[in-house]
C-alpha positions in Angstrom: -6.8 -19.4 12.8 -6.7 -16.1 12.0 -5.8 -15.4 8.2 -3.9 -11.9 6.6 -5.2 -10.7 3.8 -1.6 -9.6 0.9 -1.6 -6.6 -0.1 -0.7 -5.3 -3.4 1.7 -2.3 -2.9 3.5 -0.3 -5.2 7.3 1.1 -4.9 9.8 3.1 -6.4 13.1 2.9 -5.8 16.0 5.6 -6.6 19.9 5.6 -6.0 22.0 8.7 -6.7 25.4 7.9 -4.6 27.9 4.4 -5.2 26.9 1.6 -7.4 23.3 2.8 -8.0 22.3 -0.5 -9.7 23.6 -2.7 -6.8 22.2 -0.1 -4.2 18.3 -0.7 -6.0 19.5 -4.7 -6.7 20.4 -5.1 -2.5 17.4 -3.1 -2.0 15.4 -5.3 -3.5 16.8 -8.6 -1.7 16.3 -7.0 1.8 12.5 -6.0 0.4 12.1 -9.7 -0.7 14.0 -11.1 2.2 12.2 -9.0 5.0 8.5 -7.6 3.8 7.1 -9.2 1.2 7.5 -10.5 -2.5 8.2 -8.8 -5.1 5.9 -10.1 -7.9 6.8 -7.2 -10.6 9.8 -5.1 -11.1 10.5 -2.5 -14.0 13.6 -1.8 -15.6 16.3 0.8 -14.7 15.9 4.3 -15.8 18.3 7.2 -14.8 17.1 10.4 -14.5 18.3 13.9 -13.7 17.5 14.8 -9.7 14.1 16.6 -9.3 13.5 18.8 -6.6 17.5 19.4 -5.6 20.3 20.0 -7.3 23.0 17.3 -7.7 26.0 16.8 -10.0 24.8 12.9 -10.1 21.9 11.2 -11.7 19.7 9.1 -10.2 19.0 5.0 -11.6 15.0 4.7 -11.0 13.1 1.5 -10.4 9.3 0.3 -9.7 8.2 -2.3 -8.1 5.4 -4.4 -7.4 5.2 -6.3 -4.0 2.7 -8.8 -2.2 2.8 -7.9 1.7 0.9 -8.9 5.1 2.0 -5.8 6.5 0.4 -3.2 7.4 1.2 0.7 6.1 2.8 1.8 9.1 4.8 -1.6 9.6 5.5 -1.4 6.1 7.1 2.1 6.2 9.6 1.4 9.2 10.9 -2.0 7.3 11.5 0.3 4.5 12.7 2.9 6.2 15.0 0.2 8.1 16.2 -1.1 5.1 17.0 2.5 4.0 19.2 3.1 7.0 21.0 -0.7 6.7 22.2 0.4 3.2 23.9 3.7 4.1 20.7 6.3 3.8 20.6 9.2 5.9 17.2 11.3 6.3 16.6 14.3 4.8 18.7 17.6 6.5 16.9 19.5 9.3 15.3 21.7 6.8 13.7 19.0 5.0 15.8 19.7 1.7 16.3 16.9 -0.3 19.8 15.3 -0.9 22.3 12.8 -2.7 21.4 8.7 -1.4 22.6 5.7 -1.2 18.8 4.6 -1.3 15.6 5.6 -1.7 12.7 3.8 -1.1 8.8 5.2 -1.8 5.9 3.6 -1.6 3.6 5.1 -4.5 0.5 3.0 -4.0 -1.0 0.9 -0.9 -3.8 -1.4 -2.5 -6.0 1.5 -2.8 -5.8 2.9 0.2 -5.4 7.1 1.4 -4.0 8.5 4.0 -2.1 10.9 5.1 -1.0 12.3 8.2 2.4 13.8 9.3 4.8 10.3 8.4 2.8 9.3 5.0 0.4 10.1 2.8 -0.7 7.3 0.6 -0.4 7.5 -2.7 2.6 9.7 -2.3 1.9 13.2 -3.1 3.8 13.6 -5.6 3.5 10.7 -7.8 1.9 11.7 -10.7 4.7 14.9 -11.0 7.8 12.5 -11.7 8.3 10.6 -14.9 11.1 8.4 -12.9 8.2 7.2 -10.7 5.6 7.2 -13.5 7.2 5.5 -16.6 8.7 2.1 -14.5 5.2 1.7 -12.6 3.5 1.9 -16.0 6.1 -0.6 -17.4 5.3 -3.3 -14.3 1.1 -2.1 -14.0 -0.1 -0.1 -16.9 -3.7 -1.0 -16.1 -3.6 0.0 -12.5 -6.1 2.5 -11.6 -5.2 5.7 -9.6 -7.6 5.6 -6.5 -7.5 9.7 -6.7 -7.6 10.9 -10.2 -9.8 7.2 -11.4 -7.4 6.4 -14.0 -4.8 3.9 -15.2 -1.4 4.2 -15.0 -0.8 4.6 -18.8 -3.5 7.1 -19.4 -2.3 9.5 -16.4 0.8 9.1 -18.2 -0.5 9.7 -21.8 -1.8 13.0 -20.6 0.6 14.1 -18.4 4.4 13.2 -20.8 3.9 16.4 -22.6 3.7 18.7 -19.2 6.9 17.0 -17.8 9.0 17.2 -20.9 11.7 19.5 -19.0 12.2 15.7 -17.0 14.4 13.5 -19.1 14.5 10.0 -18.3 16.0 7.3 -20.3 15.6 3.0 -19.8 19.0 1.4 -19.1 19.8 -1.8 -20.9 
């Protein structure tokens, strides 16, 4: 009998358009329900938009899931569950937008790659306090498999550079 290894994988999750909270909250039953368990999660935080400009702020969550899938069957059940919920893909031009949904995965065990769908760990993960504060809520020991750090010391170094990014915990 063959046996498959879990992996630990990393999320974050962002809503911008309708009931943010319930948009993350359904998220995260369809991510339970149809890839893995969740076995952290982080608070809410609501951020201004980075990278776009939008007239509504986004409600950020991380979290922390235990999956038999593999990085490529992991992206299209995420990217299934995106479209279920109402998300549509970025515009032709690749310009980010307003979404029901968004769903990233940061970290996959500790794993690279990269290649025209994916790059693992996302790019552009150490750059966002909405993606860096929750993970260091759930994981503050985790270590970064490119920079060799944890969590909370990437982010002790790097708060004061991304000061112009305000970001605040929702009760």
């Amino acid at each position: 009998m063959v046996e498959f290894k879990h992996k630990k994988v990393f999320l974050s999750l962002g809503s911008n358009l309708g009931d943010k909270n319930d948009n993350i909250i359904n998220a995260m039953r369809l991510i339970q329900k149809n890839v893995g368990e969740i076995t952290a999660k982080s608070s809410f935080y609501t951020s201004q938009a980075v990278g776009f400009e939008s007239k509504s702020d986004f409600v950020n969550n991380a979290i922390c899931i235990s999956t038999q899938m593999s990085i490529t069957e992991l992206l299209e059940a995420l990217q299934n569950i995106e479209r279920k919920l109402g998300r549509e893909r970025k515009t032709a031009n690749e310009e980010y937008t307003d979404r029901v949904i968004d769903i990233d995965i940061i970290y996959f065990e500790n794993e690279s790659k990269e290649d025209l769908d994916l790059c693992i760990p996302h790019p552009r993960r150490l750059d966002r306090l909405f993606v860096l504060i929750p993970l260091v809520e759930i994981s503050p020991d985790f270590v970064d498999p490119v920079i060799n750090e944890s969590l909370k010391s990437i982010l002790d170094k790097r708060k004061s550079n991304l000061s112009n990014q305000a970001i605040y915990k929702l009760d």
